[in-house]
C-alpha positions as CSV (number, residue, x, y, z in Angstrom):
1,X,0.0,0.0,0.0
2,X,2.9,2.0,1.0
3,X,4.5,1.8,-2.5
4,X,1.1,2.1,-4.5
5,X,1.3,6.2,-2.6
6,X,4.8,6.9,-3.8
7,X,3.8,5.7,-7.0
8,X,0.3,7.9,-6.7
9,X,2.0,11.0,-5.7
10,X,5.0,10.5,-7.9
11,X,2.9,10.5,-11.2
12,X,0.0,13.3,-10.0
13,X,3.6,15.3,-9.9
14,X,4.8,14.5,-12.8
15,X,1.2,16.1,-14.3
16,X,1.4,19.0,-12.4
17,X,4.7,19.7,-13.7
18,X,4.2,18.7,-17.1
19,X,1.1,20.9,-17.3
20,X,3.2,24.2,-16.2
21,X,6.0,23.8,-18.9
22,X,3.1,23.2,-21.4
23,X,2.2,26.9,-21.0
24,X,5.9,28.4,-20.8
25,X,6.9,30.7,-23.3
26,X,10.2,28.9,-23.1
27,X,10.6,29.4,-27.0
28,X,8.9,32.2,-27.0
29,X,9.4,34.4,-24.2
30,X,8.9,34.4,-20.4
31,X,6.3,31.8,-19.4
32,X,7.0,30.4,-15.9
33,X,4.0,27.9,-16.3
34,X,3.7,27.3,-20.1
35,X,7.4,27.6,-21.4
36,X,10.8,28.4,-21.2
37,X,12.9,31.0,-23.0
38,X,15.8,28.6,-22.3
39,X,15.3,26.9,-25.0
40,X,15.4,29.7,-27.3
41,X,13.6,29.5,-30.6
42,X,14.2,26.5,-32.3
43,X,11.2,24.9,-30.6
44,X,12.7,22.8,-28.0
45,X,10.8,22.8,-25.0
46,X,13.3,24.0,-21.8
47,X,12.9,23.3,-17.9
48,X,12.9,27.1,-17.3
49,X,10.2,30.0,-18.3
50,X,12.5,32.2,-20.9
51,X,15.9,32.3,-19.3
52,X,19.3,30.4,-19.5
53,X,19.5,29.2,-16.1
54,X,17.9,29.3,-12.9
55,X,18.3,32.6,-12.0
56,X,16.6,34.9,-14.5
57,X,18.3,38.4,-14.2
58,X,18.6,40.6,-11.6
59,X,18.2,40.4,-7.8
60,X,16.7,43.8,-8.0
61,X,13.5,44.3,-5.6
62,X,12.5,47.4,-7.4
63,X,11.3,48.1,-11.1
64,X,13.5,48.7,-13.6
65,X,12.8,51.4,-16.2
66,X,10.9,50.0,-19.2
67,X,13.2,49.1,-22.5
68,X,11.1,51.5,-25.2
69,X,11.9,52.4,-28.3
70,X,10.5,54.5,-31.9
71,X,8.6,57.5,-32.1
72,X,6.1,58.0,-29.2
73,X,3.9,60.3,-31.6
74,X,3.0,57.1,-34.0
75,X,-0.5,56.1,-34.0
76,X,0.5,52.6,-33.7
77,X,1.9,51.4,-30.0
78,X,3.3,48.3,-29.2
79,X,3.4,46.8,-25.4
80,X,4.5,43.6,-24.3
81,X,5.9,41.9,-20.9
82,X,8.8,39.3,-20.7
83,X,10.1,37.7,-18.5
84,X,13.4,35.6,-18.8
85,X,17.2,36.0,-19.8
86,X,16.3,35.0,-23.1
87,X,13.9,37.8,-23.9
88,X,11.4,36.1,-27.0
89,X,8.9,37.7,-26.5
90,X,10.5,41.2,-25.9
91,X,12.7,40.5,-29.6
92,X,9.2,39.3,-31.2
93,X,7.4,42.5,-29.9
94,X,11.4,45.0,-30.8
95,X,10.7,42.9,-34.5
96,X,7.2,44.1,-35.1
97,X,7.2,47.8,-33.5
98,X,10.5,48.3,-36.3
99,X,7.7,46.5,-39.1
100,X,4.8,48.7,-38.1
101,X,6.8,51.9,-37.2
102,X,5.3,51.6,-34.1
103,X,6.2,53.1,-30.3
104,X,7.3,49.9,-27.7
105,X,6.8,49.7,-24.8
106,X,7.7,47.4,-22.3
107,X,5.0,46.8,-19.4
108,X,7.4,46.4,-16.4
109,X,5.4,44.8,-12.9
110,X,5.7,47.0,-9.9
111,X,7.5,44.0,-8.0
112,X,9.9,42.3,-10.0
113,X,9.5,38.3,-10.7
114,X,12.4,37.3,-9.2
115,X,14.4,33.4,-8.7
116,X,14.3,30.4,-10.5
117,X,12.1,29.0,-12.6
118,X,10.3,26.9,-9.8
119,X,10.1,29.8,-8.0
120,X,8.3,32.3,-10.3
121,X,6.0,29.0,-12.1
122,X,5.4,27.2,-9.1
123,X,4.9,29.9,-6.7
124,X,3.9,34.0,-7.9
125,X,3.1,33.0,-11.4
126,X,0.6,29.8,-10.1
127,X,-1.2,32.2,-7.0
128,X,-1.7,35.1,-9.5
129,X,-3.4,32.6,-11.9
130,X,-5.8,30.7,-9.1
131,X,-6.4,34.0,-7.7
132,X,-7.0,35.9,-11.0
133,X,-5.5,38.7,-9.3
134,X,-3.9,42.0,-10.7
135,X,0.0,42.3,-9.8
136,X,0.6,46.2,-9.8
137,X,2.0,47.8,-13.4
138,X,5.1,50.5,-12.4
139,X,3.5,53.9,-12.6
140,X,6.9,54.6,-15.0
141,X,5.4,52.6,-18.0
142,X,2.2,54.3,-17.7
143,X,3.7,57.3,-17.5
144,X,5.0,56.2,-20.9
145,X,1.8,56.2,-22.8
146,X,-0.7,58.9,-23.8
147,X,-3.2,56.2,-24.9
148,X,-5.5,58.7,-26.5
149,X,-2.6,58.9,-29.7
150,X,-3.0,55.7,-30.6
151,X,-5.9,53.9,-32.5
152,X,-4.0,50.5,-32.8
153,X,-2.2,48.9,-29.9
154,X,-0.3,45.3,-30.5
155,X,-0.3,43.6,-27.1
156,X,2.5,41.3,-26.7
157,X,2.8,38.2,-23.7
158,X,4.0,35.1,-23.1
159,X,1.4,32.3,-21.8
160,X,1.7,31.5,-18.1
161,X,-0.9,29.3,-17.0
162,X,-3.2,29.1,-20.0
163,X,-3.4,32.3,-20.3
164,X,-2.0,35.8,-20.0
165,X,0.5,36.7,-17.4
166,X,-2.6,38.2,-14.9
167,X,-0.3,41.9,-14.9
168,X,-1.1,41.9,-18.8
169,X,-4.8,42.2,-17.0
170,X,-3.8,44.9,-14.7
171,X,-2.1,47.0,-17.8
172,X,-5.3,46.9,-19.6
173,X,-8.1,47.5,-17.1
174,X,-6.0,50.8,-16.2
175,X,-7.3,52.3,-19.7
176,X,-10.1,53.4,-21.1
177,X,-10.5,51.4,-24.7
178,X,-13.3,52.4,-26.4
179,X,-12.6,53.2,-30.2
180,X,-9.0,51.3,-30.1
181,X,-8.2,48.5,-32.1
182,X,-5.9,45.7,-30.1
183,X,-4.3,43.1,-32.0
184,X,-2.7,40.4,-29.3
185,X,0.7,38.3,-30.4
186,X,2.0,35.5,-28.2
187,X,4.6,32.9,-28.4
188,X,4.8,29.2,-26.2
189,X,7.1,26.4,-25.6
190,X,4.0,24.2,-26.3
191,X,2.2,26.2,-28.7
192,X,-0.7,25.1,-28.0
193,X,-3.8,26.8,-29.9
194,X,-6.5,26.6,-27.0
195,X,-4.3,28.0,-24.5
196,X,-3.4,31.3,-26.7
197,X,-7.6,31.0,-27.6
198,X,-7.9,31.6,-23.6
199,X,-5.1,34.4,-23.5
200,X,-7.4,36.8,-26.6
201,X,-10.2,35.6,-24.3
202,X,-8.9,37.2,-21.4
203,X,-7.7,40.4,-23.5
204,X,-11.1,40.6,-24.9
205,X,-12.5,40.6,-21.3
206,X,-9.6,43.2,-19.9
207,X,-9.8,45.6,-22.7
208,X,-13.5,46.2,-22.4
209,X,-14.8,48.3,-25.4
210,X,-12.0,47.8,-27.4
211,X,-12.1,45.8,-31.0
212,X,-10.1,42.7,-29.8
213,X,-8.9,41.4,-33.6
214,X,-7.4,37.5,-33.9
215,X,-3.9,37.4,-32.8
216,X,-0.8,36.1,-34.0
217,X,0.7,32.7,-32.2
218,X,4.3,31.9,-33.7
219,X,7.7,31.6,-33.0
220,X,9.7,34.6,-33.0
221,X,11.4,33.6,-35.4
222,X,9.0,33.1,-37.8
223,X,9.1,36.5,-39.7
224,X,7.7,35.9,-42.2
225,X,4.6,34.7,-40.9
226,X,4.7,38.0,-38.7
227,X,4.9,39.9,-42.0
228,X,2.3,38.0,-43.4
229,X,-0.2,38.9,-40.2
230,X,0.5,42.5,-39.9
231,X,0.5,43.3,-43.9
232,X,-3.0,41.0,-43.9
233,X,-4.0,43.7,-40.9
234,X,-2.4,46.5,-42.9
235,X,-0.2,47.3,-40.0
236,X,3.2,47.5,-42.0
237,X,5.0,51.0,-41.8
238,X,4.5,53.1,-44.9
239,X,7.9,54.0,-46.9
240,X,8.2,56.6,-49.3
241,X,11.3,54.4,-50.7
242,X,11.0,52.9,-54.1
243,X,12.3,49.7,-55.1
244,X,16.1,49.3,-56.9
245,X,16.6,47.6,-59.6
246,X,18.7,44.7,-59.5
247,X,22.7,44.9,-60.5
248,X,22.7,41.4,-61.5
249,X,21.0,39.6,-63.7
250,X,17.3,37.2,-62.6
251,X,17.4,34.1,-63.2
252,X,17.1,31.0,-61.3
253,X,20.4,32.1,-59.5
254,X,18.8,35.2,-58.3
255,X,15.7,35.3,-55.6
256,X,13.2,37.3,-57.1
257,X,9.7,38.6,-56.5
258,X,7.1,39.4,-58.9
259,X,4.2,41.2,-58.1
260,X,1.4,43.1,-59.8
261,X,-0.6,45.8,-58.2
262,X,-3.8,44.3,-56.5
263,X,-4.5,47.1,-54.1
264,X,-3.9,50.7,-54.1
265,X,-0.7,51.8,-52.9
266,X,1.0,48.6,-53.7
267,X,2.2,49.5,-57.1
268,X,5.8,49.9,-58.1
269,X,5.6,48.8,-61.8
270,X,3.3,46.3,-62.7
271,X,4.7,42.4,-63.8
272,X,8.4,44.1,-62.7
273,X,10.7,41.6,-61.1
274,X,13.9,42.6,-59.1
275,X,16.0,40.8,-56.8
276,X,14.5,40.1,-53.7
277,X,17.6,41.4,-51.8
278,X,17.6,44.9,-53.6
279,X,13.6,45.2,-53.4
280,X,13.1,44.1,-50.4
281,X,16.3,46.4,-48.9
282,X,13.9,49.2,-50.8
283,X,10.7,48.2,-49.8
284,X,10.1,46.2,-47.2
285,X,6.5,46.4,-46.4
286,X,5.1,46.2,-50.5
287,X,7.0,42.8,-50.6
288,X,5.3,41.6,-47.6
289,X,1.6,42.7,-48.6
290,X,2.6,41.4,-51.9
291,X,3.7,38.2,-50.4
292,X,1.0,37.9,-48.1
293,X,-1.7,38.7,-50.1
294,X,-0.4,35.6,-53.0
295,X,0.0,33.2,-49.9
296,X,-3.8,34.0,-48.8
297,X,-4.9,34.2,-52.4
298,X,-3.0,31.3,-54.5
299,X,-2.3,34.0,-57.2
300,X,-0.3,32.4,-60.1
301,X,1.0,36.2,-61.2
302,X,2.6,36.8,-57.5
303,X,5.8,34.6,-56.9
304,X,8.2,34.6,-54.6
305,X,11.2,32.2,-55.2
């Protein structure tokens, strides 16, 4: 009888524990429960939430300034939270501010998650999740963000428990978001579809009045299915660039893209075909509408080789 409890207990914690990495963001970004950074992006699922080892960063008890960057008068803002040495979620959310020409922001708790892995999953992370409570955001990121600029706003998170880290809650029930448009992007060790279905539920239920689109689940280093989402959104930056031609000749040497114009503001020269390098150098965002809107479309007249 003895040995039948060890054997009980042993494999009801080999669940629990199973259940928590499921959630890390290990590839992706900071998840104590669902995933850990540590494994980077290739996919591999780690033992910790985002980081390399045990320890994820500083010992700091107080908040450190938020990492921001771009132009705080764009109408597109970008905020996101990581946690973890590995920072996927906080490169994923640097990669598509640059790509929409948007301001970032990084949502930084009032009290720092601090210690291992089993410390933050198994302990804050877990109690903030059962509790569905609302950790305190540092007054210095809100002091960061005129909301009223902005119409869109990408929200960017690693899933911890199913869901939403519960201070992604706290950041958006401090707002008022009535007329904004919220587009949510996440990234998981497991990547597992229902559980990033639960984190836009919870957004949708935090953000009340705002227009809650679908979000975008990959790896961060899948860019170009992040171009694909935001040009299908039409949230690439605009450039006034035009595309190079190509110093060498296309052939089946050279990557090339040929596109026609299918919407408005897309044309560069219709049936033209340049080197990928050169154009997309040039041009970034046509090449990915272009792209994007061939991958959704199965149009034989826009290739990309």
């Amino acid at each position: 009888m003895k040995k039948f409890l060890i054997i009980l207990l042993s494999l009801v914690l080999s669940v629990s524990m199973f259940a928590f990495a499921a959630c890390s963001d290990t590839p992706a970004d900071d998840d104590p429960q669902t995933g850990n950074e540590q494994t980077g992006d290739d996919g591999q699922d780690g033992t910790q939430p985002d980081g390399d080892d045990e320890n994820t960063g500083d010992d700091t008890t107080e908040a450190q300034p938020p990492h921001t960057a771009g132009d705080p008068d764009s109408d597109t803002l970008v905020v996101y939270f990581s946690w973890s040495s590995s920072q996927n979620t906080e490169h994923m959310a640097e990669y598509i501010a640059e790509a929409t020409g948007g301001y970032l922001v990084e949502i930084v708790p009032e009290e720092p998650y601090m210690g291992s892995y089993n410390d933050v999953a198994y302990g804050r992370a877990q109690e903030e999740a059962e509790q569905n409570a609302r950790p305190a955001v540092s007054q210095a990121t809100y002091d960061l963000i005129d909301l009223q600029k902005y119409d869109t706003v990408l929200v960017g998170y690693p899933i911890w428990w199913h869901t939403a880290p519960m201070v992604v809650g706290t950041f958006l029930e401090h707002y008022d978001w009535t007329n904004k448009d919220i587009y949510p992007f996440s990234q998981s060790a497991s990547m597992d579809e229902e559980q990033f279905a639960q984190s836009e539920q919870f957004v949708r239920d935090c953000a009340e009045n705002a227009t809650v689109h679908d979000g975008l689940f990959v790896r961060p280093s899948a860019t170009q299915a992040i171009d694909a989402y935001l040009a299908e959104n039409g949230l690439l930056g605009e450039t006034s660039e035009t595309p190079e031609e190509p110093q060498e000749p296309v052939g089946e040497a050279t990557q090339s893209l040929t596109y026609e114009r299918y919407e408005e503001g897309y044309a560069a020269g219709k049936g033209k075909t340049v080197s990928r390098k050169s154009y997309r150098k040039a041009n970034s965002t046509l090449f990915a509408s272009a792209k994007a809107f061939a991958l959704k479309n199965g149009n034989p007249h826009v290739k990309c080789s």
